[in-house]
N, C-alpha and C positions, 0 to 999 in steps of 0.2 A: 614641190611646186608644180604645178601643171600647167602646161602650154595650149596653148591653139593648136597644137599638133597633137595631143592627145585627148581631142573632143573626136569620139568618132558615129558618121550619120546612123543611126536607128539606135545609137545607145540610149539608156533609161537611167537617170539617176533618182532614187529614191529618195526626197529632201527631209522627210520626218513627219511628225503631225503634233496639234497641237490644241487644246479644250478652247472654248470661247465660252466668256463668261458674260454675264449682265452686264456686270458693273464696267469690261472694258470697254463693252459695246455701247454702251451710254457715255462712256470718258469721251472715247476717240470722237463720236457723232458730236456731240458736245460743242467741240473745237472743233472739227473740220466739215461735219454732212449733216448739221443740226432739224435735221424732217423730223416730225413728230414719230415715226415707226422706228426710228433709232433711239430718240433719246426718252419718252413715254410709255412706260409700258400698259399702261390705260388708253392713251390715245392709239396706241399702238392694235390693241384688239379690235378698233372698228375701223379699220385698216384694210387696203385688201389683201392683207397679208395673215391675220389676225393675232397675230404676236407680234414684238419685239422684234426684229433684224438684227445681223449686223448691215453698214454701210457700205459696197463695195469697193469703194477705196479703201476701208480697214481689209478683206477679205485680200487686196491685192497687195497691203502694207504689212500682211501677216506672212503671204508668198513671197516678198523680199524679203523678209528675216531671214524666212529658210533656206532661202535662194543663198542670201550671202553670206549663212554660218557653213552650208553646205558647199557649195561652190567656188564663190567667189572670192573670199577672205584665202581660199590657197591656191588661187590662180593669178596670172598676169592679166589680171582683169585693167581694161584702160576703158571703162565706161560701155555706153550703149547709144548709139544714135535714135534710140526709141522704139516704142510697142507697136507694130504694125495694126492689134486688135487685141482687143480684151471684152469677153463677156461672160455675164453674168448670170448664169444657165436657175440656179434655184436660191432661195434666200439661207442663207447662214444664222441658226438663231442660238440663244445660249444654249450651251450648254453642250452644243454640237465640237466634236471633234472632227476637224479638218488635216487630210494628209495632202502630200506634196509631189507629183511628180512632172519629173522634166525631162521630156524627150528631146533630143538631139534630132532636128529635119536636115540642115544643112551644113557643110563646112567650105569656105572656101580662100583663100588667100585676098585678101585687100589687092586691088588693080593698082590704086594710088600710091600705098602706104608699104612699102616691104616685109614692115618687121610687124606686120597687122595681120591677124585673120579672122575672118566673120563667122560668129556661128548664129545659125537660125533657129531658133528651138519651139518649142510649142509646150505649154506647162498645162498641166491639169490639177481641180483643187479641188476634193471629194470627199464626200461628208461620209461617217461613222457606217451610213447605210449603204457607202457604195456609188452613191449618186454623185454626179457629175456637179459642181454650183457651178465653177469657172472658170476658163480658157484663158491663156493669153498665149499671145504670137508674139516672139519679140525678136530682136537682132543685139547680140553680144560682140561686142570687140575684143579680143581676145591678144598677150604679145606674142610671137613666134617664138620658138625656140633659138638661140642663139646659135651660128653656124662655129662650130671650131674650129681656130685659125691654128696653123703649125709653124 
């Protein structure tokens, strides 16, 4: 299990990567970012995109998988007070494989909360070519480590 104590500033963790397809990129847009560039793949070519997309709320629903098969599921994860920024640098289109990385910017102990500590991280999400699609900034809460009592 990992601590708030063992996030440290400029480390990299590698979250994995993972294929997008048609068909998920039309489910998700579907139900949650229904634009015709998501869910058409005809309306989608006179487009100014000239394909299919994905949505970037999928692109950032794809980054919390990884996020919390990777991280979070074996940490004292107690939530997130939220994304300071998310952007959306190039479009994600089937067929594209996107990997995951999360760099660690900040660490520091909660003012309010004792057994709290903040990390600040900055994630990147990069297509099969290398290219950047999309950033987020976010703030993790993290538990301390417990002190041993004798």
């Amino acid at each position: 299990m990992r601590y708030f104590e063992d996030f440290k500033e400029g480390e990299i963790i590698e979250l994995g990567s993972r294929t997008v397809t048609q068909e998920e990129i039309i489910e998700f847009a579907t139900e949650f970012d229904p634009q015709p560039f998501h869910i058409d793949p005809e309306k989608a070519k006179s487009s100014m995109f000239g394909s299919l997309i994905a949505s970037g709320w999928h692109t950032g629903s794809m980054f919390m998988r990884m996020f919390a098969e990777k991280v979070l599921n074996d940490t004292i994860s107690l939530g997130s007070p939220g994304l300071d920024e998310i952007r959306w640098l190039k479009p994600v289109r089937p067929g594209d494989t996107i990997s995951v990385r999360y760099v660690v910017v900040e660490t520091r102990p909660s003012n309010s909360r004792p057994n709290v500590g903040i990390v600040r991280s900055r994630s990147e999400v990069y297509n099969q070519h290398g290219e950047l699609v999309c950033t987020i900034s976010a703030a993790n809460l993290f538990g301390r480590r417990p002190v041993e009592q004798n």
